[in-house]
PLY file of the C-alpha trace (Angstrom):
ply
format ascii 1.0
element vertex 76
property float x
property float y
property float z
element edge 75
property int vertex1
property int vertex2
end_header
114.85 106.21 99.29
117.55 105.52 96.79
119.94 107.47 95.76
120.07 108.07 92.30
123.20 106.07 91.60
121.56 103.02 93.49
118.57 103.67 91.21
120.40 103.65 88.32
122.04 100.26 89.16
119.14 98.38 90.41
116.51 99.15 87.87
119.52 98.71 84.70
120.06 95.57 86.37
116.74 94.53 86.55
116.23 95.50 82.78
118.91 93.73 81.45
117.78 90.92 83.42
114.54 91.21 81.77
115.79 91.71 78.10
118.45 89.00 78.04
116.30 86.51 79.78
113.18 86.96 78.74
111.40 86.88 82.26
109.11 88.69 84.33
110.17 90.21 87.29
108.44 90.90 90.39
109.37 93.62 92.49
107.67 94.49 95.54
108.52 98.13 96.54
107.09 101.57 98.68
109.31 103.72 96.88
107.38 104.71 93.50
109.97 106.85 92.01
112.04 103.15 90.64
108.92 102.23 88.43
109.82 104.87 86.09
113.49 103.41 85.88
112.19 100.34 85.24
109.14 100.68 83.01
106.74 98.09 83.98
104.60 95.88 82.15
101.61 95.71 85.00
101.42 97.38 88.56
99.42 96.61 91.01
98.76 98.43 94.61
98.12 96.73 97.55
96.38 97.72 100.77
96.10 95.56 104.06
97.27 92.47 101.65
94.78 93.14 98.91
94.86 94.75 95.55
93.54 97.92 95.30
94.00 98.81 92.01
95.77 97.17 88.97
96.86 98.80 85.81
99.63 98.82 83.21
102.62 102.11 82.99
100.13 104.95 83.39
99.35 103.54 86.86
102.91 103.79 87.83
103.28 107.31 86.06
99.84 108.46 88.44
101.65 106.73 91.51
105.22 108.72 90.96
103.06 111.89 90.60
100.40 111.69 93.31
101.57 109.11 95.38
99.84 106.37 97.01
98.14 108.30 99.97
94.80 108.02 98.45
94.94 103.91 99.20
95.93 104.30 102.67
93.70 106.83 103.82
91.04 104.78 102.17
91.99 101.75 104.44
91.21 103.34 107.44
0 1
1 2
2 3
3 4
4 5
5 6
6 7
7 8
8 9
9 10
10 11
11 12
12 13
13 14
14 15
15 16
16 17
17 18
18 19
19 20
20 21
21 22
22 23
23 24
24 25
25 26
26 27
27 28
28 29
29 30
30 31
31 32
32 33
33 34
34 35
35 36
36 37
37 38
38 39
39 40
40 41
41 42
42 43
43 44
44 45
45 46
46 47
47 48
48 49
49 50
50 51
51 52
52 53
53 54
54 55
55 56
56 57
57 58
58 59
59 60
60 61
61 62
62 63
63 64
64 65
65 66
66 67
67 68
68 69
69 70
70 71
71 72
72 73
73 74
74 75
């Protein structure tokens, strides 16, 4: 994963991008942990090129505390 000084640059980045701007961003990402940095607007989890599940910041809050096991073992 990223190391918290990485985090801190990427997802700032990507916030000022998004407050300056005025644009979406999509970010496509395993690593959970950077959508509390960055505070998103709408999530959505994919399995085998599909979504899953779609939801707004409380989906990213249950992903950084439970993971995203759940949607793999469910693909098998």
């Amino acid at each position: 994963g990223l190391d918290i000084d990485a985090l801190k640059v990427v997802s700032e980045g990507v916030n000022r991008f998004r407050q300056q701007e005025g644009k979406g961003v999509l970010l496509i990402t395993h690593y959970t942990r950077i959508l509390r940095y960055i505070q998103p607007d709408h999530v959505h989890v994919f399995v085998n090129g599909r979504v899953a599940e779609s939801g707004g910041p409380e989906l990213a809050d249950a992903l950084e505390a439970n993971g995203y096991e759940k949607y793999l073992t469910a693909a098998v």
